[in-house]
N, C-alpha and C positions, 0 to 999 in steps of 0.2 A: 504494500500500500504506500501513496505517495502522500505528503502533506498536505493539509489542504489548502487553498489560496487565501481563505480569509481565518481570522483567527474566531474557534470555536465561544462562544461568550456563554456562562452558566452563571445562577445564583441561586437564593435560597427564598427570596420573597417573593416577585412576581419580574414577567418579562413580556417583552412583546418583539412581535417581527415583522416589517411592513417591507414593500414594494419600493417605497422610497424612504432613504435616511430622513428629511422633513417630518417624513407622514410617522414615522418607528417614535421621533422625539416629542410631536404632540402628541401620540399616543402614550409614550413613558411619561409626560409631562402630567398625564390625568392623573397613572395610577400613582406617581409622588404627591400628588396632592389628595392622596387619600381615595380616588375614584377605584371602581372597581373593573373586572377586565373586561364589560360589557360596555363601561363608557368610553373605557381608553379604547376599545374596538372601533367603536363609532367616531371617537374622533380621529384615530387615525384615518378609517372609512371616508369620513369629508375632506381630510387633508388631501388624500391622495385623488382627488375630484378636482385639486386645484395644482397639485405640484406635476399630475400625469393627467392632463386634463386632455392631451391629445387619445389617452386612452382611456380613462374612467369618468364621468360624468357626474355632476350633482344630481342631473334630473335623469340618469341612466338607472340600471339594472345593479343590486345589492342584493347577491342570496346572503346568507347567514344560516349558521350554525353555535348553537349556543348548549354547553353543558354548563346547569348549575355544580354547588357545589354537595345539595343533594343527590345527585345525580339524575335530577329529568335534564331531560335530552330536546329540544325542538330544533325545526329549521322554521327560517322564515325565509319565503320565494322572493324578494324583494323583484319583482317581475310582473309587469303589463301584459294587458292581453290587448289584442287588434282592436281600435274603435269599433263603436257600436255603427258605426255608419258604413262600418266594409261593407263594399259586395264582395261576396265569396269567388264571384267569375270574373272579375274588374280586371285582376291582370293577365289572366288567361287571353282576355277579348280582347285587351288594349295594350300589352307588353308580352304578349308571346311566352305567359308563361312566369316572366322574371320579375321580380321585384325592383321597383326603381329604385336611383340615387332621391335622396330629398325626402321632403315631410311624407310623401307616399310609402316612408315603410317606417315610421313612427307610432311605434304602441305608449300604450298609458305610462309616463315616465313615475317607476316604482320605487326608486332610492329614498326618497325623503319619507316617505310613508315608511320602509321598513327599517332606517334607522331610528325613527323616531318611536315603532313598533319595538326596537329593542330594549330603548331606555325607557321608556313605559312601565314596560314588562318586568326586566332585571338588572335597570341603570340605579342608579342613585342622584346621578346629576342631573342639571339641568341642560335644555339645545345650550345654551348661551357658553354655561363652561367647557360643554364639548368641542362647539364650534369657532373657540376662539382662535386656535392656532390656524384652520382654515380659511378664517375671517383674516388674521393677519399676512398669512401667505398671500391670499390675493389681492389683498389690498394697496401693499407695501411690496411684495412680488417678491424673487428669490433666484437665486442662479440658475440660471437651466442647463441641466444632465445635459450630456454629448447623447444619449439614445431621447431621448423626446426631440434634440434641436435634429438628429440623424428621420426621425420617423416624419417630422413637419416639413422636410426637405424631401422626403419620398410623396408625402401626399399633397403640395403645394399646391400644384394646380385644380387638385379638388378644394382645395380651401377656397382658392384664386373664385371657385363657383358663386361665391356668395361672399357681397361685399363687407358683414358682419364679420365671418367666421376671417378673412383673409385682414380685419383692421385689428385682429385681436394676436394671430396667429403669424402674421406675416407685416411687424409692427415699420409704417414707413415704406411699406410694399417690399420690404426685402429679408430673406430667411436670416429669422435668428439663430445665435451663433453659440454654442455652448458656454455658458459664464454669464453671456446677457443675461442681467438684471429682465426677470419675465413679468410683468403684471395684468393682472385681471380686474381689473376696478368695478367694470358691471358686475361679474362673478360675489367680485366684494361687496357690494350694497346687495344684490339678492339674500346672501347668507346672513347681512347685518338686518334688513328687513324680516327673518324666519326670527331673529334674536329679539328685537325693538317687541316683533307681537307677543311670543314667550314673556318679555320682560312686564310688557303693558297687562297681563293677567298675572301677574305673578303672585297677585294676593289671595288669590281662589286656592292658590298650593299648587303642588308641584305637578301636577297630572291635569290640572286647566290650561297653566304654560304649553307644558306639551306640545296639548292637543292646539293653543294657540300658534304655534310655529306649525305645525300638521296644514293647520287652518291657511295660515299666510302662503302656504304654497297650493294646495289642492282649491281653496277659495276665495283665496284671497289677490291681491293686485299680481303677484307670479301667474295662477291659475289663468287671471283674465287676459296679462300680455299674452302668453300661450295660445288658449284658445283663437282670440280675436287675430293675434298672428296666421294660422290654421286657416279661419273663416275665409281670410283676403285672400292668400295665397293657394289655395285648394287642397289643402289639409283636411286631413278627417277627425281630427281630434276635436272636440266638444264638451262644453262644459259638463256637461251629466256626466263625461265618460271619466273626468276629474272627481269631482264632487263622490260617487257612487265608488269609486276605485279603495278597493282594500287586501291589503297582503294577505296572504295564505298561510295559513301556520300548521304544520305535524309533525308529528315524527320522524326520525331518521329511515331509513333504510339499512337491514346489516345484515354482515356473515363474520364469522370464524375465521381469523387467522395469527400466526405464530402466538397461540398462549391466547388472544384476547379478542375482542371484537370489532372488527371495523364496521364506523359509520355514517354512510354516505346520503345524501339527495336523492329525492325519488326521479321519477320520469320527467317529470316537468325538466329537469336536465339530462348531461349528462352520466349524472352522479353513479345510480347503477352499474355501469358499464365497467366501473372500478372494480364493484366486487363481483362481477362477471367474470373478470380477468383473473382475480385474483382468487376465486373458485378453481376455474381452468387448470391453473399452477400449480392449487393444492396439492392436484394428484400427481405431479412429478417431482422426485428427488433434486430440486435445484441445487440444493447446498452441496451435493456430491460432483455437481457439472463446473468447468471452470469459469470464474465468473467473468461474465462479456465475452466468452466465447462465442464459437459459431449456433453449438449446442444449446445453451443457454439463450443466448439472443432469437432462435429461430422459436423453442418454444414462444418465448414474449412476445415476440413478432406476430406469429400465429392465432397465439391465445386473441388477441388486441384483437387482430380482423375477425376470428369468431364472431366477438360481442359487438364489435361497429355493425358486423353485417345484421344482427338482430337491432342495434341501436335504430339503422338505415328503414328496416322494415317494420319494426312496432314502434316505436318511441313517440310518442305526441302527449300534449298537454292531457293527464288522467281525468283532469274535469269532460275532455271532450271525447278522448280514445283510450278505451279498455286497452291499457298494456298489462300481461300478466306476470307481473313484479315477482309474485313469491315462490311463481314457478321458478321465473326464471332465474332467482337463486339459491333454488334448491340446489342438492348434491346430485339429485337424481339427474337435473336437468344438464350438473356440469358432466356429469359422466355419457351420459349422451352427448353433449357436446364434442368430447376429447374422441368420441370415435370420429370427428372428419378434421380433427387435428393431426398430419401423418407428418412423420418423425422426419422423413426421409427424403421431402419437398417440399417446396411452398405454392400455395392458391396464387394460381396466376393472377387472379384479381380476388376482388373480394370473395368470401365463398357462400354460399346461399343460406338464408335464415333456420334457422332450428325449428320455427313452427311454423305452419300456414301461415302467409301474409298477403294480402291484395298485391297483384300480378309485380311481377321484379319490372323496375324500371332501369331503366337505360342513362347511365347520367353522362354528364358530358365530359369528355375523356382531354386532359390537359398533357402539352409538351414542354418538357424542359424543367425547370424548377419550380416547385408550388410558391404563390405568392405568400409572403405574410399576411397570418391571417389580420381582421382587427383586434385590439387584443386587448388587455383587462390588468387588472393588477393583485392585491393581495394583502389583508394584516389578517395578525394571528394575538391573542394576548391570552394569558396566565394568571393570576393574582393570588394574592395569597392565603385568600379563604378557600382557593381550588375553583373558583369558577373559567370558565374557558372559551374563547371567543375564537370563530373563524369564519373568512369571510371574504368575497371574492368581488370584488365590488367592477364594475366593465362600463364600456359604452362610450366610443371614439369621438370626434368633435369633428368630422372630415367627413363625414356621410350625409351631411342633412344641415338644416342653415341653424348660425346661433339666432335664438328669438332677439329682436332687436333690444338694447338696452337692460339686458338681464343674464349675458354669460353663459348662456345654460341651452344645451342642447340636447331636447327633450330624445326620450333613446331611440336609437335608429335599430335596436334589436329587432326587428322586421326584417332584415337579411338574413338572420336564423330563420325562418320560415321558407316553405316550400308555394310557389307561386299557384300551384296547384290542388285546391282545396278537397283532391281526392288522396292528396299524400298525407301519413300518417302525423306528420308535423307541417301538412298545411293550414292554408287559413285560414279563420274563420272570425266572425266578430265574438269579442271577448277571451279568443284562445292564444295563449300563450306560446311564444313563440320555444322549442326547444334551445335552453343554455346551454353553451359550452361552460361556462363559469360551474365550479361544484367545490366549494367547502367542506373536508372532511377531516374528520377525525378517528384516530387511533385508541383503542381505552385498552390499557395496559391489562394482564393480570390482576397486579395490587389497584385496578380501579382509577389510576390516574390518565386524565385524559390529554391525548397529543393530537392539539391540530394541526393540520396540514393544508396545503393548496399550493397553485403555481397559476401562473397566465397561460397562455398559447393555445387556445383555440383547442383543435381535437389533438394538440399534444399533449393538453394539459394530464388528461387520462392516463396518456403512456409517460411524462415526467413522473407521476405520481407512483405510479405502478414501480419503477424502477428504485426510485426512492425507498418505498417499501418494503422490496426484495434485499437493497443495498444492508436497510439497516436492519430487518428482522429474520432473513433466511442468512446472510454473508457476515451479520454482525459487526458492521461497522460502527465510529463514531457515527454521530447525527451529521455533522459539518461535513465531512468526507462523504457520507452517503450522498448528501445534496451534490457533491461536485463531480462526482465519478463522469466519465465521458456516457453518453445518452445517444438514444438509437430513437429511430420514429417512422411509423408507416404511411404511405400514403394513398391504399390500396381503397378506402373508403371516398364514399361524394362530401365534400368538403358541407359543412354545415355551414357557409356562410355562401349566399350567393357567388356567384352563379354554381353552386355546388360541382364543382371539378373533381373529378378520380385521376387516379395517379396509378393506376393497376399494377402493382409488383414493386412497386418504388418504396426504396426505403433509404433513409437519410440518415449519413452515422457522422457525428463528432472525430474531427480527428484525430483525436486522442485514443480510438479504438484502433489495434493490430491491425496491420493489413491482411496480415493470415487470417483472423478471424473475418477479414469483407471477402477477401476467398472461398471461404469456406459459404459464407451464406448464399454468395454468388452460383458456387457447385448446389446447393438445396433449389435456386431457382427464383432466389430474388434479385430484383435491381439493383443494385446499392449506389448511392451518390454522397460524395465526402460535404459534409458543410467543415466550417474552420474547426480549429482544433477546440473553441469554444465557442457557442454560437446563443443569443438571447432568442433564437428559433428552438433550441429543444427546451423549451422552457425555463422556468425561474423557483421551484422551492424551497420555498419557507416552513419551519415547520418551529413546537416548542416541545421538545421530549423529555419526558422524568428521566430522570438523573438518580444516581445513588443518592441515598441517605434522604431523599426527601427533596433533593434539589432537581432544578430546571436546567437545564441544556439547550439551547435557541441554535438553528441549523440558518444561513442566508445565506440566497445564490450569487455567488461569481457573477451573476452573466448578465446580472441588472444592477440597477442601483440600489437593491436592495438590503437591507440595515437590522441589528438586532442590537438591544438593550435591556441589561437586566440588573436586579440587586441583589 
């Protein structure tokens, strides 16, 4: 084993781990002032809305995962469903099928509503002291990271679409430069306005605030920019589909593994698909195979397309599509599974669903390298009653126009959806578009719970998985597990518009043997080298018990992402 590139951070009281160092220091900032790891979540959550604002959105998408220190367990979907004014055949008739750029694939922007759903529930603070360090980021602004000034320079000329998004994003008409001092001033007064209303109830007690900052966005002068914006411009968003709009709250989703129980996100995302995989695995000897061999890597590989190609054919919003969840993490169902898993080659493309599904579709087959997807970010926090926060918070600024005068670009997750309201993650009004984003967590043995998550679209799945295997089948430190060189397939249809396949293609870090891309190559896959490090195989974070009672915080190399603890 090799060092790892950042130094592993552990302590004994509480810790947190964010996406960006900013968003990691307002989040440790709560919990020294006494907050708990639901607030410090949340604020690092709206931090990272403003310092990764080209990826994570105030008015985007927020799932959550939250274990008390009881131990109940909930998620919350922080997730819109399609206005109520869709037609179900619109872009069938008039876009051939695809989902446009702009306000046409804007669902109910669900961040504000689910983090304020958190501290409600099991914050202690108020919007106003969680969202202060968000509130001063944008205001006051902050250096900008070489990967946000490197992503605003890929996507310029989509910003260039709209002359809000390019006066904020492209400051003086010209790309900013990494270091530029970045600020968001509308960004700033929307977040000061969620606070001012919080403040202006503040004598009714803590849970009238709240719901007053709830208010100032879902109905109040945010809601109405919104809308009225919508109305002019031929949006479909509408005041009722605000006003009426409320997060989903259940239980996790889980299976068995090394010792303890992993617990993921239902259907409504990704989440599943995790312990799909990690069912799969069960049943082979990994820890006896060399690790990042050909051997090892091709089961992983394999296992992943299994569960994509069930994700591709059942997966859609449970409110609107019977997915059969607990089938499909039975043991029964992984062992059926592993008979069309063969040792000795790989699925030329994806390989067909496990159960009856409405007729296989034909996706559209890409050359040459997959684009980056759009992408999301991550905090994680600890405290030291054991409560445990994780949370994946997404939704780009380059897809759809900012609402004028208010920063905030309500979520363009409508590119997750399928143009086609006959596919099991098409559209429909009120159905929620399939996440990539999935907050999960690890619960040890002794009952301590480790969350985890990463960015990147549908690597997130396979970062995740590998992580997993690094530190509970190979027994790495946490820190080292996160950095190990990552593999990723891209045999499935891309969950982001125009949903691209990549059939047999698989992308390996360079830091993986050549003998072992040999090897995979003889089994029958494609392999294509990304750098020896790349922010495309994803970014995890995670916070893992430790000896004696203590924390361990794991943060990836490959983003700017940051751990802090006491």
């Amino acid at each position: 084993m090799t060092d790892p590139w950042k130094t592993e951070v552990a302590g004994t009281r509480h810790m947190v781990v964010a996406g960006h160092y900013l968003a990691a220091h307002a989040a440790f900032t709560v919990l020294e002032a006494g907050g708990n790891a639901i607030d410090a979540g949340v604020a690092g959550g709206l931090a990272l809305g403003v310092v990764q604002s080209d990826l994570v959105n105030i008015a985007g998408v927020a799932p959550i995962m939250i274990r008390t220190a009881a131990g109940e367990t909930i998620t919350i979907d922080g997730l819109g469903g399609w206005p109520s004014a869709l037609d179900p055949q619109s872009f069938c008739r008039e876009h051939g099928g695809r989902i446009p750029r702009g306000l046409q694939r804007t669902v109910v922007p669900a961040a504000p509503a689910a983090w304020i759903e958190a501290l409600q529930r099991y914050g202690t603070m108020s919007f106003g002291e969680v969202a202060q360090g968000a509130v001063r980021l944008a205001r006051d602004g902050f250096p900008l990271h070489r990967l946000t000034a490197s992503v605003i320079a890929e996507h310029a000329d989509e910003y260039r679409e709209w002359d809000e998004n390019a006066s904020i994003y492209l400051p003086g008409g010209k790309l900013p430069r990494a270091g530029d001092i970045f600020r968001q001033e509308d960004l700033g007064r929307s977040l000061q306005y969620m606070v001012d209303q919080e403040a202006a109830k503040a004598s009714g007690g803590r849970a009238a605030g709240l719901q007053a900052a709830r208010d100032a966005f879902y109905r109040g002068d945010l809601g109405r920019r919104i809308v009225a914006y919508h109305e002019a411009n031929g949006g479909l968003l509408r005041e009722a589909d605000l006003t009426s709009y409320r997060v989903n709250i259940a239980p996790p989703v889980q299976t068995g593994f090394a010792g303890g129980t992993l617990l993921c996100c239902d259907a409504w995302c990704q989440g599943p698909v995790l312990a799909m995989v990690v069912n799969l695995l069960k049943g082979y000897d990994l820890a006896s195979l060399p690790h990042n061999g050909p051997e090892h890597l091709h089961l992983l590989l394999e296992s992943i397309k299994l569960a994509f190609a069930d994700r591709e054919h059942m997966f859609g919003d449970p409110n609107f599509v019977d997915v059969p969840v607990d089938w499909l993490l039975s043991e029964a169902y992984a062992q059926e599974r592993r008979g069309q898993l063969h040792l000795d080659r790989a699925w030329p493309d994806l390989p067909p669903p496990g159960l009856d599904a409405p007729g296989r579709r034909t996706p559209a087959i890409g050359a040459g390298d997959p684009p980056p997807p759009p992408d999301t970010s991550y905090v994680c926090a600890v405290d030291r009653w054991g409560n445990t926060f994780s949370a994946t918070p997404s939704d780009v600024s380059y897809q759809s126009p900012v609402i004028p005068g208010t920063g905030l670009v309500p979520s363009s997750r409508g590119s997750a959806s399928w143009g086609d309201p006959s596919h099991p993650s098409g559209i429909a009004p009120g159905k929620r578009p399939r996440l990539t984003p999935n907050p999960a967590m690890w619960i040890a043995p002794d009952g301590r719970a480790m969350p985890f998550g990463t960015p990147g679209g549908d690597v997130q799945i396979q970062a995740m998985t590998q992580f997993l295997l690094n530190l509970l089948v190979w027994e790495m430190p946490p820190q080292l597990a996160v950095e190990m060189p990552r593999v990723a397939t891209y045999s499935q249809p891309d969950t982001f518009e125009p949903h691209t396949a990549f059939p047999g293609l698989v992308k390996a870090e360079g830091r993986i043997a050549e003998d072992t891309l040999a090897g995979l190559g003889k089994l029958g896959h494609t392999v294509g080298r990304w750098p020896d490090s790349t922010y495309l195989a994803g970014s995890v974070c995670a916070i893992a018990p430790g000896p004696g009672g203590s924390l361990v915080a794991a943060s990836d190399h490959r983003r700017p992402t940051y751990a802090l603890g006491w």
